[in-house]
N, C-alpha and C positions, 0 to 999 in steps of 0.2 A: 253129627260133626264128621263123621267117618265119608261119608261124602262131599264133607267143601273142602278136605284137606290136599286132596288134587290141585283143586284150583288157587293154592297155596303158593305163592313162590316161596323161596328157599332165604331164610333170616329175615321174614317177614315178622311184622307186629302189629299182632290182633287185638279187637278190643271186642269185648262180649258185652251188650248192655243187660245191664241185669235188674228185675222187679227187686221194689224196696223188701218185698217178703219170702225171697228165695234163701232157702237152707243153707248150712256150710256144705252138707252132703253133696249137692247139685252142682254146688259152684265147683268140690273136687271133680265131678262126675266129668265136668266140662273140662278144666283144667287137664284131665286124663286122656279125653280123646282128642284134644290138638298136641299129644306128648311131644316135644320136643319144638315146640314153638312157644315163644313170648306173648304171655296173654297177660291183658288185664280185664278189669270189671269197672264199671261204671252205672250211675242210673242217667236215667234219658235227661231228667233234667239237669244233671252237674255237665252234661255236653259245653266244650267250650270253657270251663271255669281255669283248662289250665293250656297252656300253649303248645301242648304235646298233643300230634297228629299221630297217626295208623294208617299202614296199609291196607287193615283188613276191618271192616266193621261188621260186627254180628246182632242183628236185630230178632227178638224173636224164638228164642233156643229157647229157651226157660218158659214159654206159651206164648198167643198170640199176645201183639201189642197193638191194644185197642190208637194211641196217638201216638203217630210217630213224626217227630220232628225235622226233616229233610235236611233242613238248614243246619240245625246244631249238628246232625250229624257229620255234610261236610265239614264244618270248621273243623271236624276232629282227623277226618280227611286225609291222605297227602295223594298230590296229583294222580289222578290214574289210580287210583286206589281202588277195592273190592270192596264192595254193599254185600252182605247175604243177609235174604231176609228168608226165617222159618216162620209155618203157619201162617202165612199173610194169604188173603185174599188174590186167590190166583185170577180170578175173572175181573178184577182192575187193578193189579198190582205193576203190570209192564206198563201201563196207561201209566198211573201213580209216576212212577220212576220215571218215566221222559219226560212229566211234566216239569219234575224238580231238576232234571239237569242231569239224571243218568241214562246212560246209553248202552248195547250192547247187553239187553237182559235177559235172562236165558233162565229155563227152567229145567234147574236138577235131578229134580224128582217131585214128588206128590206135594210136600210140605216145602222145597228151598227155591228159592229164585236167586240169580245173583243177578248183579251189573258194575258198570265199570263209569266212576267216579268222571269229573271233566280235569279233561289234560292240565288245567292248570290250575295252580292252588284256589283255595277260597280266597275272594278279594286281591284277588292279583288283577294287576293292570299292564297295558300296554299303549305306548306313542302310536299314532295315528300321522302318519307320514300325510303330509299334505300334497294336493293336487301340482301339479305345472301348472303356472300361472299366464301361460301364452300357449296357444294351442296351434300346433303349425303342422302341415302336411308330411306324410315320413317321406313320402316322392314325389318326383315331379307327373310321375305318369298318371297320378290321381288325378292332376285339372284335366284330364283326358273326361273325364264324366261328369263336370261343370257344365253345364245348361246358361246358353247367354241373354240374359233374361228380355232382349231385344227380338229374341227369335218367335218370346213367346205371344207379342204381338201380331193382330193380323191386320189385314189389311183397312177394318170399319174402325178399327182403337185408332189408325194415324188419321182418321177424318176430323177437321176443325168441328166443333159442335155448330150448331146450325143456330145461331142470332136468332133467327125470324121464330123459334118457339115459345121465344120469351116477347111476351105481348108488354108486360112492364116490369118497371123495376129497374136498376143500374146493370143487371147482364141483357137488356134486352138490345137489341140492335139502334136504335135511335135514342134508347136510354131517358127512355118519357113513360110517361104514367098514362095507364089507357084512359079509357071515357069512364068506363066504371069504376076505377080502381077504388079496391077494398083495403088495400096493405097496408097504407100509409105511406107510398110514396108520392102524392100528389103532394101533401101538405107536406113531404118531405124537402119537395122541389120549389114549394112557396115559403119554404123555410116558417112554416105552422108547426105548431104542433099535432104531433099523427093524431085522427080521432079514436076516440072508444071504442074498442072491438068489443059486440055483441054477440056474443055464440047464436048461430040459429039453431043446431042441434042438442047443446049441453054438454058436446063430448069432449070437447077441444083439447080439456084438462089432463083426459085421457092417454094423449098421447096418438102417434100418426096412425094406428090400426081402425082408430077411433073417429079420424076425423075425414070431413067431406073433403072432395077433389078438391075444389075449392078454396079450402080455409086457409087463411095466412098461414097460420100456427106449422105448415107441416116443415116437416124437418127440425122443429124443436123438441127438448125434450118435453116429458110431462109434467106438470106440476099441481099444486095445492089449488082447488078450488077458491078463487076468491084474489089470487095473487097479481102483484101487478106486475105481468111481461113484457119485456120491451123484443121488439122485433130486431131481429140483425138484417137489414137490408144492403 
C-alpha cells in the first residue's frame, strides 16, 4: 500500500475488495497503511449492491484475484476515479484494462498496476446534437473549383448516333424489320404475335456475358430457366 498512497489524492475514498476468508488481522494491517484515508471493504460480488461510489478501488492486496469483474467494479467508481490492481498478471493486465474501459495504466512496481477510470460516470449519457439539415457552401470562392459538367464532354459524345447501325427494330433508321429478323419485330409490325424464342446456345438465361452477339436477349437481365420473357422493343 505504501506505494499507491502517492497516487492518492488528498480526501479521497478508497474501497479495498476483500476475500470472503481474510482475517481481522489483515484487514487492520490494510486499514494501517492507507492511515489517514477513508477506507472501506467490500467482496467482489456485493460490487454495486449500494449506491456509493470511490475514488480509489483496490483490487488484489489480500492475494491474487483469480475473477475480476470490470463492470461491477466501475459502477462503484466515480468519474476518473483510480483502479489498483496488486498481484495481477502483468503480461495481459494493461490489455485486460483497455479493453474494459481503463486507460492510462502504469506499472508501479513488480506486484501494482494502476489506471484511470472513464471521465464519465457508469451509465451516464449524453444528447447527440443533430447534423444541419441543408448543406451550403461557407464562400463563394469555393464554386471557383466546380467543374462544369458540359466541359467534360468531347467532341464524339455531341455526335448524333448513327441510324444506319440499327438494321431493325424501332431505333433503326427506316424503323422496319430486316429480312431475317429474329426479335420479334416483324410480327411486331404485323401486329402478330412475337414468335418462340429458341435458345441456340442454352445460355441466354444466363445473362449478357453469356449470350451470342446475336441474341435478342442482350441487354436484359437474367432469369430462371424456363420463364416466359417478353422483349422491350
Amino acid at each position: 500500500m505504501e506505494a499507491l498512497k502517492p497516487h492518492i489524492a488528498p480526501n479521497s475514498t478508497v474501497l479495498v475488495i476483500r476475500p470472503p476468508e481474510v482475517t481481522v488481522d489483515k484487514l487492520q494491517l490494510a486499514m494501517s497503511s492507507l492511515e489517514g484515508i477513508a477506507v472501506s471493504f467490500e467482496l467482489m460480488e456485493r460490487l454495486g449492491a449500494s449506491d456509493t461510489v470511490y475514488n480509489v478501488v483496490v483490487v488484489g492486496f489480500f492475494g491474487a484475484e483469480k475473477d475480476v469483474d470490470y463492470e461491477l467494479i466501475q459502477k462503484s467508481m466515480k468519474a476518473s476515479g483510480l483502479i489498483a490492481i496488486f498481484n495481477g498478471d502483468n503480461s495481459s493486465l494493461s490489455l485486460d484494462l483497455l479493453i474494459n474501459g481503463f486507460s492510462d495504466s502504469e506499472q508501479i512496481s513488480q506486484n501494482l498496476t494502476i489506471a484511470k477510470s472513464p471521465a464519465c460516470a457508469f451509465g451516464a449519457s449524453s444528447a447527440i446534437k443533430s447534423a444541419p439539415k441543408v448543406w451550403r457552401l461557407d464562400t463563394e470562392d469555393d464554386l471557383e473549383d466546380l467543374i462544369d459538367p458540359d466541359d467534360l464532354l468531347t467532341e464524339e459524345d455531341k455526335v448524333a448516333p448513327n441510324k444506319t447501325l440499327y438494321k431493325c427494330g424501332p431505333k433503326s433508321e427506316k424503323k422496319k424489320a430486316c429480312k431475317n429478323c429474329s426479335c420479334g419485330y416483324a410480327e411486331e409490325l404485323a401486329g402478330a404475335p412475337p414468335p418462340e424464342f429458341k435458345s441456340a446456345c442454352g445460355s441466354c438465361y444466363l445473362g449478357d456475358a453469356f449470350r451470342c452477339a446475336s441474341c435478342p436477349y442482350l441487354g436484359q437481365p437474367a432469369f430462371k430457366p424456363g420463364d416466359n420473357v417478353k422483349l422491350a422493343l
